[in-house]
C-alpha atoms as a printed R data frame, in Angstrom:
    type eleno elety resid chain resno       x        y      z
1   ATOM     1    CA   UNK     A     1 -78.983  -53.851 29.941
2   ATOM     2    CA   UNK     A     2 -77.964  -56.167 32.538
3   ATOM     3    CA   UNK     A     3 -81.407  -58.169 32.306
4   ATOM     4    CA   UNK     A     4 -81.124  -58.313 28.753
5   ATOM     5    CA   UNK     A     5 -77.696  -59.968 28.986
6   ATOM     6    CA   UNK     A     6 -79.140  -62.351 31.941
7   ATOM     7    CA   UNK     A     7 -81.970  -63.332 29.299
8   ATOM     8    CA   UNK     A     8 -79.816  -63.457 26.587
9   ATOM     9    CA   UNK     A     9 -77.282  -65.868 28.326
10  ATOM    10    CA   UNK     A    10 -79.966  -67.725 29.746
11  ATOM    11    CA   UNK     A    11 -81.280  -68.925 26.474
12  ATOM    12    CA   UNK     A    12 -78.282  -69.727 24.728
13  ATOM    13    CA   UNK     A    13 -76.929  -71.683 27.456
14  ATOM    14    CA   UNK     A    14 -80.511  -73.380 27.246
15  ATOM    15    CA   UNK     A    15 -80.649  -74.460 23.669
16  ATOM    16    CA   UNK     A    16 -77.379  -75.517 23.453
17  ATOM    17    CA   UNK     A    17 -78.076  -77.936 26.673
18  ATOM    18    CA   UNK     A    18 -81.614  -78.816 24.927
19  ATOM    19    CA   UNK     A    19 -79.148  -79.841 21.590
20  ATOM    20    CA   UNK     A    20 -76.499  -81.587 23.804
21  ATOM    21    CA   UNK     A    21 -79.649  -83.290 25.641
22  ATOM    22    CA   UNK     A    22 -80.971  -84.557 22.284
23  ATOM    23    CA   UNK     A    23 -78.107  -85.552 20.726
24  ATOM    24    CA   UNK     A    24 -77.303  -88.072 23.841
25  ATOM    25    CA   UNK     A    25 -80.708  -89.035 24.372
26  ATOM    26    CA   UNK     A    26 -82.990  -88.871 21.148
27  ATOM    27    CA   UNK     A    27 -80.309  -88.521 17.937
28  ATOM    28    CA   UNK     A    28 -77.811  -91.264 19.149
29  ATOM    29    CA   UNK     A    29 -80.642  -94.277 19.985
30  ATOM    30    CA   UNK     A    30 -81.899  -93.396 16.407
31  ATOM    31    CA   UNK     A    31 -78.856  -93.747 14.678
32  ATOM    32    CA   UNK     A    32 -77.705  -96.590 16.697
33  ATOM    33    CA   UNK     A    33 -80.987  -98.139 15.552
34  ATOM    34    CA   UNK     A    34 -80.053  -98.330 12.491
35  ATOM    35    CA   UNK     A    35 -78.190 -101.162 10.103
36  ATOM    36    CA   UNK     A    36 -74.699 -101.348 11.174
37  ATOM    37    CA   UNK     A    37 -73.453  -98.739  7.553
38  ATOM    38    CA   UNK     A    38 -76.158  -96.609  8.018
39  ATOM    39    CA   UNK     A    39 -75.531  -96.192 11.922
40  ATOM    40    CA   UNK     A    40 -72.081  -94.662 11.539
41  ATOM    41    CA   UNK     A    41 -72.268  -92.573  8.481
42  ATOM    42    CA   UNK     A    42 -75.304  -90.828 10.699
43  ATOM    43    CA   UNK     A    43 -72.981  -90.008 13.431
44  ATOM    44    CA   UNK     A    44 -70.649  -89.149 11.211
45  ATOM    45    CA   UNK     A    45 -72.585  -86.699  9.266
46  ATOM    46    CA   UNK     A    46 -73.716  -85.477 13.114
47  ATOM    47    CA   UNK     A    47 -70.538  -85.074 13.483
48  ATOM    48    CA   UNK     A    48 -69.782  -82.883 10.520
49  ATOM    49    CA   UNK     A    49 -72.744  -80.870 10.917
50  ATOM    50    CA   UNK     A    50 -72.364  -79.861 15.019
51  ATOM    51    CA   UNK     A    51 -68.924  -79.929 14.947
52  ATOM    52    CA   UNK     A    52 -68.952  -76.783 12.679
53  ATOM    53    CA   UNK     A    53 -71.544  -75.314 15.157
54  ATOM    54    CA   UNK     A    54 -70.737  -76.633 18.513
55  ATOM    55    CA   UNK     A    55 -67.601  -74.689 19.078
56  ATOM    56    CA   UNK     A    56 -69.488  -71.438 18.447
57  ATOM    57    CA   UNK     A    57 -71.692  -72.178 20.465
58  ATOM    58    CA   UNK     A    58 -69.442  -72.992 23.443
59  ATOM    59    CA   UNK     A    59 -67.175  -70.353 22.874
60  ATOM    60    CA   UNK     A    60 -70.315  -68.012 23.014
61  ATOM    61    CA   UNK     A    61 -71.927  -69.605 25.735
62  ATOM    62    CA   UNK     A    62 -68.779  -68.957 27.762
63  ATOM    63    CA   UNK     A    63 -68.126  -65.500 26.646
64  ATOM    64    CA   UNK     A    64 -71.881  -64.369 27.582
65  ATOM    65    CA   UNK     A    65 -71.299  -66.069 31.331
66  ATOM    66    CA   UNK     A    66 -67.961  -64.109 31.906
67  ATOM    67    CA   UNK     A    67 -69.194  -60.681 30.469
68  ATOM    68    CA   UNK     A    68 -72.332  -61.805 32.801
69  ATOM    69    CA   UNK     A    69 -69.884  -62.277 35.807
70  ATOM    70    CA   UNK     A    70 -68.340  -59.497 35.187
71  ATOM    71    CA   UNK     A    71 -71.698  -56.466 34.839
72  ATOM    72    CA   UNK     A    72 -73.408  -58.330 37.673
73  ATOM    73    CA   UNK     A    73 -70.357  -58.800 40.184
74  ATOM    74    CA   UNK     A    74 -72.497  -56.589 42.683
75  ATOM    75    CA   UNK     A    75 -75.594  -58.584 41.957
76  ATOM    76    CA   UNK     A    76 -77.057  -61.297 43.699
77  ATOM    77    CA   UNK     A    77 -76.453  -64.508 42.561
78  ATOM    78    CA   UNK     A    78 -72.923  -63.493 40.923
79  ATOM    79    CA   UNK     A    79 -71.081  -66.709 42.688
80  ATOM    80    CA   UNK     A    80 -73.830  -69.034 40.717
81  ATOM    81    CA   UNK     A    81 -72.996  -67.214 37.937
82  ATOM    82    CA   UNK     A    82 -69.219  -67.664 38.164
83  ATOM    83    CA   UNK     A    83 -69.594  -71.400 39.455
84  ATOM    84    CA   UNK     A    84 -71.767  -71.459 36.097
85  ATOM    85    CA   UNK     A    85 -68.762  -69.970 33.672
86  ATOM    86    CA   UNK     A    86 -66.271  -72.249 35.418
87  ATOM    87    CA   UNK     A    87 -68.307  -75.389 34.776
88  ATOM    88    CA   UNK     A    88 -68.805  -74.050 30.738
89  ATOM    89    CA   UNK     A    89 -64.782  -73.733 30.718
90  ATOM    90    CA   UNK     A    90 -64.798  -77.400 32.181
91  ATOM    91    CA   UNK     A    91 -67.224  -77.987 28.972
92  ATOM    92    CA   UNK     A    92 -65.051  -76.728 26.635
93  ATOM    93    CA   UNK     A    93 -61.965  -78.519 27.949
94  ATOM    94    CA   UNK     A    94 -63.671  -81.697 27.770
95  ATOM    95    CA   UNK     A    95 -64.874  -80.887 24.376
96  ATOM    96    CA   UNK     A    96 -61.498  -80.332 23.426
97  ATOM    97    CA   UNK     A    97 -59.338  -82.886 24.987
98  ATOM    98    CA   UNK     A    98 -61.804  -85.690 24.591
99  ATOM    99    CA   UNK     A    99 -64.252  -85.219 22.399
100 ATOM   100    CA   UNK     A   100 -62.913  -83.595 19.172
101 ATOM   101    CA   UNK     A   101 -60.053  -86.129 18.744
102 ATOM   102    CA   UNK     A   102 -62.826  -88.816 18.439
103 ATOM   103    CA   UNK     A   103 -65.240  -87.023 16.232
104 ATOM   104    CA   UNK     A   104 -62.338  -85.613 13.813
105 ATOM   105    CA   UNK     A   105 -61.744  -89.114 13.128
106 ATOM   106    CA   UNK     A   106 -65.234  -90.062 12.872
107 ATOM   107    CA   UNK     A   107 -66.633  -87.425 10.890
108 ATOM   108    CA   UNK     A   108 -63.988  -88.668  8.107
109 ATOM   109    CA   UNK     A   109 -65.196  -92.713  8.515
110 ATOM   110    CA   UNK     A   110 -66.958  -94.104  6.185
111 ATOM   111    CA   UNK     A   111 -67.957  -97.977  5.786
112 ATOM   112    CA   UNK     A   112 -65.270  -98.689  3.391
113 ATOM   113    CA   UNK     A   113 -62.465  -96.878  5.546
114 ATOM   114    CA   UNK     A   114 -63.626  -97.251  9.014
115 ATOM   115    CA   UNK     A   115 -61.370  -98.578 11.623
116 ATOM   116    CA   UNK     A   116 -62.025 -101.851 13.403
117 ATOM   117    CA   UNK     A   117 -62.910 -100.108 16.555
118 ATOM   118    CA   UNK     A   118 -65.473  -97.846 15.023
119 ATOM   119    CA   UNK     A   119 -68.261  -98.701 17.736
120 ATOM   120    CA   UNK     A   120 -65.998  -98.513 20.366
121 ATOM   121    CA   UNK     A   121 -64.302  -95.096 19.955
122 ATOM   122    CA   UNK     A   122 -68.441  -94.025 19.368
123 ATOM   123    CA   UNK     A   123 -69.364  -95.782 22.647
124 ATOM   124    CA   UNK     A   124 -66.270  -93.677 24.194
125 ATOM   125    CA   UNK     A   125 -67.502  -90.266 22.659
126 ATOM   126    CA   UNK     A   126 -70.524  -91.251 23.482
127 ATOM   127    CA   UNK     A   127 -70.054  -91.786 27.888
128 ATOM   128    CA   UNK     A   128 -67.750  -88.434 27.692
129 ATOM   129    CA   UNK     A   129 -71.212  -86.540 26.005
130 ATOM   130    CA   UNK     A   130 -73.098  -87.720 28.657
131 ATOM   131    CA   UNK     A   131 -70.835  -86.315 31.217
132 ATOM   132    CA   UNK     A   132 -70.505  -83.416 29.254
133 ATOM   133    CA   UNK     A   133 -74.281  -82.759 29.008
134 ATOM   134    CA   UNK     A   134 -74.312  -83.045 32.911
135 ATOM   135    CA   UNK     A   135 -71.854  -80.254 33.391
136 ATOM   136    CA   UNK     A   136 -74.031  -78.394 30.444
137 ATOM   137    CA   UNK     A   137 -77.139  -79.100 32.474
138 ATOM   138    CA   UNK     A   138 -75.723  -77.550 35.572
139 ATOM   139    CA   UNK     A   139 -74.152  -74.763 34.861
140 ATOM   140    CA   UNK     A   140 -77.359  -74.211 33.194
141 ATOM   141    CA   UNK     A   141 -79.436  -74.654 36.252
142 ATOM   142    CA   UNK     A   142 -77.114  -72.190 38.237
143 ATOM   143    CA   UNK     A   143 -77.375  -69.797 35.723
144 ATOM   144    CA   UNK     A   144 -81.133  -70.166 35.500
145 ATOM   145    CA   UNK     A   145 -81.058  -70.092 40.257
146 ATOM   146    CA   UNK     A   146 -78.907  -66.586 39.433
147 ATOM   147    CA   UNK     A   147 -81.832  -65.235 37.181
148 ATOM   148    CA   UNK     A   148 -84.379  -65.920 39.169
């Protein structure tokens, strides 16, 4: 049961770092490619659409690393997983505190009621997703070190 949840945790944890890892690195350059109207109703429609999904996902994440911590506290590699559940709370603090605020405004932009500062407050989101993926990306590579 234990492996299954290790599995289980492993690849959730995974995809959601693979979306995070697109969205920064593949989805945003697109959209920022295009004309200036078309660039921010895409990231607001991205916005929309993951921010009905991302805070499953996190929440979930989470939840499957603590119940992990907690069935494999007299396994090896428990501390990674721990370390691992800490840095997905860190995630979802971020999300919270600086994330959301932007995006809840964004997602309700649109060219004719967009503020001035549009492109800034995206460029903002934008470094805190980065640093956000990088917590992501580790506490996914600890998890991944406790597996194996």
């Amino acid at each position: 049961m234990l492996s299954a949840l290790e599995v289980v945790t492993t690849v959730v944890v995974g995809l959601m770092v693979g979306v995070e890892f697109s969205v920064a690195f593949v989805m945003n350059p697109i959209f920022n490619a295009l004309p200036e109207d078309s660039t921010q109703q895409a990231h607001s429609h991205g916005g929309r659409m993951l921010g009905a999904v991302m805070p499953v996902w996190y929440i979930g994440s989470l939840v499957l690393a603590g119940i992990w911590a907690v069935a494999g506290r007299h396994h090896h590699g428990t501390n990674l997983v721990v370390t691992a559940a800490a840095l997905l709370i860190l995630s979802v603090i971020m999300s919270v505190l600086l994330l959301v605020p932007i995006n809840n405004r964004n997602k309700a932009w649109t060219p004719d009621n967009r503020p001035a500062d549009w492109k800034q407050q995206l460029n903002r989101w934008n470094r805190w997703h980065y640093a956000r993926t990088a917590v992501i990306i580790t506490a996914f590579t600890l998890l991944v070190t406790a597996l194996v």
